[in-house]
N, C-alpha and C positions, 0 to 999 in steps of 0.2 A: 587478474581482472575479475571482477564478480560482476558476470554476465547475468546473472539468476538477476543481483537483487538493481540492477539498471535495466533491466527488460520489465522487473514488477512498476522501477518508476515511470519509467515511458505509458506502463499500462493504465497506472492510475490518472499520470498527467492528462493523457488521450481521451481517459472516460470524462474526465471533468469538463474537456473542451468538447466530445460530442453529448453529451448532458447541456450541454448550455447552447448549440446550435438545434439538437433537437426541440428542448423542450424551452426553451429560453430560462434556463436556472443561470444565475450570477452565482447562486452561491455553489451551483456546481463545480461551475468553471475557478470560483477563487478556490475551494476547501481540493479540489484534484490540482491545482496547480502548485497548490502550497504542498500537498503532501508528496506530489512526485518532486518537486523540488528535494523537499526535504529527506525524503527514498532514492533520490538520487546522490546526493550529498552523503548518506549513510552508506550510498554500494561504493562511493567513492572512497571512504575512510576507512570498510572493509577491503577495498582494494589496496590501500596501501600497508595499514597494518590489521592480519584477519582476528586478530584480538580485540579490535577496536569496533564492535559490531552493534552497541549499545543504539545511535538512533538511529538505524535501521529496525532494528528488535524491537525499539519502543513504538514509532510509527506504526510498523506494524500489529504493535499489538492494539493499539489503538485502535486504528484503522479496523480491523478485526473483529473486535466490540461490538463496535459502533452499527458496521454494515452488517454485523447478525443479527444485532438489536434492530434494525430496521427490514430485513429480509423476514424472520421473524413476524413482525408488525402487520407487513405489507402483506404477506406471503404471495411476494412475486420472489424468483431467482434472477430477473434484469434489474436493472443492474448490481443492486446490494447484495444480492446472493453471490454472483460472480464474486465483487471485489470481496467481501470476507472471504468466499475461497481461498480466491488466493493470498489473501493476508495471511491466515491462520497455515498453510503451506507456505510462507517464508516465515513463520514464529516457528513451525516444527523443523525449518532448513536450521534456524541460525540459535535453537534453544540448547541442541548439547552442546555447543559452542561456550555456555553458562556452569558448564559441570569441568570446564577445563581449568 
C-alpha cells in the first residue's frame, strides 16, 4: 500500500477544497480535486504494481512546476510553496524508481 503517495493525494485534494472555502477559488477546488483524484489513482496503481508509478511521477511532476512557478511569482510559501514542496519530494520518492 503506498501510504506516501495517498496521504500527498488527500493533501492536495484538501488544499483545493480549503482554497475555495477560504478564498472562494473554483478553480482551486476543481485543479486540487482533479489532481488528488488523479494522485490518488497513481498511489493506487503503485499499490498494486510498484513498477507501475508513471501518473503518480507525472502529476507530480507537474504539480511541481507549476507551484514553483507560482511560489516563485508570488513569493509567498502558503499555499504554492507547500504544495511544490511536497510534489518535488514525491518526484525524488518515486524518481530512482526510473533507473530500475
Amino acid at each position: 500500500m503506498d501510504y506516501f503517495g495517498f496521504t500527498y493525494a488527500l493533501l492536495i485534494a484538501v488544499g483545493g477544497i480549503i482554497g475555495f472555502v477560504k478564498a472562494g477559488s473554483a478553480m482551486s477546488l476543481l485543479m486540487g480535486l482533479l489532481f488528488g483524484v488523479l494522485s490518488a489513482f497513481g498511489a493506487y496503481q503503485t499499490s498494486k504494481d510498484p513498477r507501475n508509478f508513471w501518473v503518480l511521477l507525472l502529476s507530480s511532476v507537474f504539480l511541481g512546476g507549476l507551484m514553483s512557478y507560482r511560489a516563485y511569482n508570488s513569493g509567498k510559501f502558503m499555499p504554492p510553496g507547500l504544495v511544490a514542496l511536497l510534489s518535488i519530494l514525491m518526484v525524488i520518492r518515486l524518481a530512482p524508481r526510473l533507473l530500475k
